[in-house]
C-alpha positions in Angstrom: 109.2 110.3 103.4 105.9 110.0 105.1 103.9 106.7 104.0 100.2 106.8 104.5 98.3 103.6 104.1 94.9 103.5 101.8 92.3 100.5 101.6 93.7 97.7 100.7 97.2 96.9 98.3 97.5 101.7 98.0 99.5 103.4 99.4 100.6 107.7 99.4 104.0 108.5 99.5 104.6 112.1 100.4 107.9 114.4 100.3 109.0 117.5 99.7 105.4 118.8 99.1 104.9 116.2 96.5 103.3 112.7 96.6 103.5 109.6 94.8 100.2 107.1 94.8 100.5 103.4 94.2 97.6 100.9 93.0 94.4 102.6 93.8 91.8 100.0 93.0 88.8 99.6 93.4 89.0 97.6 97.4 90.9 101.4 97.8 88.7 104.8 98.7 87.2 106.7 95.8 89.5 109.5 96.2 93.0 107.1 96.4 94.3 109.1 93.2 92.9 112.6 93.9 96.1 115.2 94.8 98.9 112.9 93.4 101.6 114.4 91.3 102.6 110.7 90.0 100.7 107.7 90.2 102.7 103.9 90.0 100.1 100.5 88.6 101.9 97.2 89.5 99.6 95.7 87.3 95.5 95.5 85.8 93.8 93.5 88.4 90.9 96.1 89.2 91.7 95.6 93.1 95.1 97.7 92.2 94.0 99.4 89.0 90.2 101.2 88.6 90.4 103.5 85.8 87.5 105.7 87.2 89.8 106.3 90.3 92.7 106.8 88.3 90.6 109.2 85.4 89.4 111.3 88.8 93.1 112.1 89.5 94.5 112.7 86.0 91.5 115.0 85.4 92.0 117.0 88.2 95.6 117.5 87.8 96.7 118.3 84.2 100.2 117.7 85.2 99.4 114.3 86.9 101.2 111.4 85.6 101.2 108.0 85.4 104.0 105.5 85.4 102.8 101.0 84.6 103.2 98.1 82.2 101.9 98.0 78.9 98.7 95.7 79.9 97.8 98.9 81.8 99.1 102.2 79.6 96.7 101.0 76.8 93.7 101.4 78.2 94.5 105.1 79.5 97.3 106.4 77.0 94.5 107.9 74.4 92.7 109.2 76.9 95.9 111.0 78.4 98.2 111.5 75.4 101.7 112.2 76.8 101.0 111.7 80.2 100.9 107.4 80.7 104.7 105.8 80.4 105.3 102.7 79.9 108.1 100.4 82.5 109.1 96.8 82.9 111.6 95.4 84.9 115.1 97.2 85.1 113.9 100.3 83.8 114.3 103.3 86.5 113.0 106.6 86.5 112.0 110.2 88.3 108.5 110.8 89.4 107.7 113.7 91.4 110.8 113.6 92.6 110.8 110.3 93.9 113.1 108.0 92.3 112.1 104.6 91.2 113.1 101.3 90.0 111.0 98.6 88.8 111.7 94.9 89.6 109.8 91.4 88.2 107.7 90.7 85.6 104.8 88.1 86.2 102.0 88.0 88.7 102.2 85.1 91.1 100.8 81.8 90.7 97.0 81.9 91.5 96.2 78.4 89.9 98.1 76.7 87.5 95.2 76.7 85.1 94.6 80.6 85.1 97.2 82.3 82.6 99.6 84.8 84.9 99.5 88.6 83.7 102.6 90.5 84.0 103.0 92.4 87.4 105.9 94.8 88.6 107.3 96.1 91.6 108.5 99.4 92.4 111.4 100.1 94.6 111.2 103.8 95.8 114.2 105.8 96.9 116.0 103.0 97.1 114.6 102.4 100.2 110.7 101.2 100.0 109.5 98.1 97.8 105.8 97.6 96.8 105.6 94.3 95.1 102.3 94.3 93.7 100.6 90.3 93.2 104.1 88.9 93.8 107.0 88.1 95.7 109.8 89.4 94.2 113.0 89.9 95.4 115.1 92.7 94.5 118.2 92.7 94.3 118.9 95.8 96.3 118.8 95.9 100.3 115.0 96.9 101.0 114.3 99.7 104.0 110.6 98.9 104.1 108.7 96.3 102.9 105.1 96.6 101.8 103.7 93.1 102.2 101.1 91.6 100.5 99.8 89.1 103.4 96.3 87.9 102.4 95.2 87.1 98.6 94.2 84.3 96.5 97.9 83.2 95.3 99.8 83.2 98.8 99.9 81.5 102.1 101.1 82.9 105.3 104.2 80.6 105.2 105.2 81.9 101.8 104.6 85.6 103.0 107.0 84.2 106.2 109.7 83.1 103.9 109.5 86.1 101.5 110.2 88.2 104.6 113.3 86.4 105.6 115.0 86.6 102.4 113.8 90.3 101.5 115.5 91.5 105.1 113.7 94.3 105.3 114.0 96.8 108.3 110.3 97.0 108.3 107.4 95.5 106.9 104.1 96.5 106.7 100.9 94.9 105.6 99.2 95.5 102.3 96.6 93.5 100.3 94.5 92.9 103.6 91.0 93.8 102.7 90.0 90.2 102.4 92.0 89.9 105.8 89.2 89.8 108.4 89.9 91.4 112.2 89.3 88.0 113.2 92.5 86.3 111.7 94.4 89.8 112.0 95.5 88.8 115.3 97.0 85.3 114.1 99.0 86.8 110.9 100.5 89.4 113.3 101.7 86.7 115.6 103.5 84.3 113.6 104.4 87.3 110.8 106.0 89.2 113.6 107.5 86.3 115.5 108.6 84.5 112.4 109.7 86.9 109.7 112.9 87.9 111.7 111.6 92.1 111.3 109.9 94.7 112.2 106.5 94.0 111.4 104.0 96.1 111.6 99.8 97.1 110.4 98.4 100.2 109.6 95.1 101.0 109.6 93.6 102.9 106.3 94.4 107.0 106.8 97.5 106.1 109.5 100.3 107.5 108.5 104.3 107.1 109.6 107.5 108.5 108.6 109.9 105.6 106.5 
């Protein structure tokens, strides 16, 4: 399938003649939404769920979907009666032909004094894992690895360590528009020298084939 890279923690997933968007925020373009057949929300931070973005997509495709957790699906489900399904953890499912399975439960740790919101990851054709705000592990060998290497909750020696025991083929960054091109250079270093993979950084619009 041919992964393209948008701002931030979205990505578009394309096969087939179909495509699969995950978390368009609002760090991701205006558009992020706009031509997907199926649409994934890890979870209701508004830098991987804007419901303006999402509302532009679902609008202009009547048979646009949308697959999250609860925290999410209730503020869109009266809007789009039919169209907004609820997932948690275990739970697989088709969308636009991709298949998908959905691992964790709970954001990560940003202080201990802020209450965690759920958060899920989705596992795509058995082959690509976006985690969302967390580093969950699932328990299915992972092709590609969308990592989230720069946010509030994480360090670069946890993102190391959650690379090593993923064991992804691949890895490619997410979550990196607070990521300055000043430090880029540093993460790609000790990520790709350390993490034991294929790591790699795509810049928003590149594409490649996973």
């Amino acid at each position: 399938m041919k992964l393209t890279k948008k701002s931030h923690a979205c990505i578009r997933l394309e096969k087939e003649g179909r495509s699969l968007v995950i978390d368009p925020g609002g760090f991701s373009e205006e558009d992020a939404a706009l031509g997907a057949d199926a649409v994934l929300v890890t979870h209701e931070h508004p830098d991987h769920f804007d419901e303006n973005r999402l509302r532009v997509g679902l609008e202009a495709d009547p048979a646009a979907e949308i697959w999250t957790l609860r925290s999410v699906a209730e503020q869109l489900s009266a809007a789009f009666p039919g169209r907004v399904h609820v997932v948690g953890d275990g739970d697989t499912f088709t969308a636009a032909g991709f298949e998908v399975q959905v691992h964790g439960e709970l954001h990560a740790v940003i202080h201990p004094d802020i209450p965690r919101v759920t958060n899920i990851g989705f596992l795509v054709d058995g082959s690509l894992f976006h985690p969302g705000d967390a580093l969950t592990v699932p328990e299915q060998p992972v092709e590609t690895l969308m990592l989230p290497v720069m946010a509030p909750w994480n360090k670069i020696s946890e993102v190391i360590d959650y690379v090593r025991e993923v064991k992804p083929r691949r890895a490619y960054d997410i979550h990196d528009a607070l990521l300055t091109d000043l430090a880029r250079p540093i993460y790609d270093r000790q990520i790709g020298a350390l993490g034991g993979t294929d790591h790699g950084r795509l810049s928003p619009g590149d594409s490649t084939e996973v």
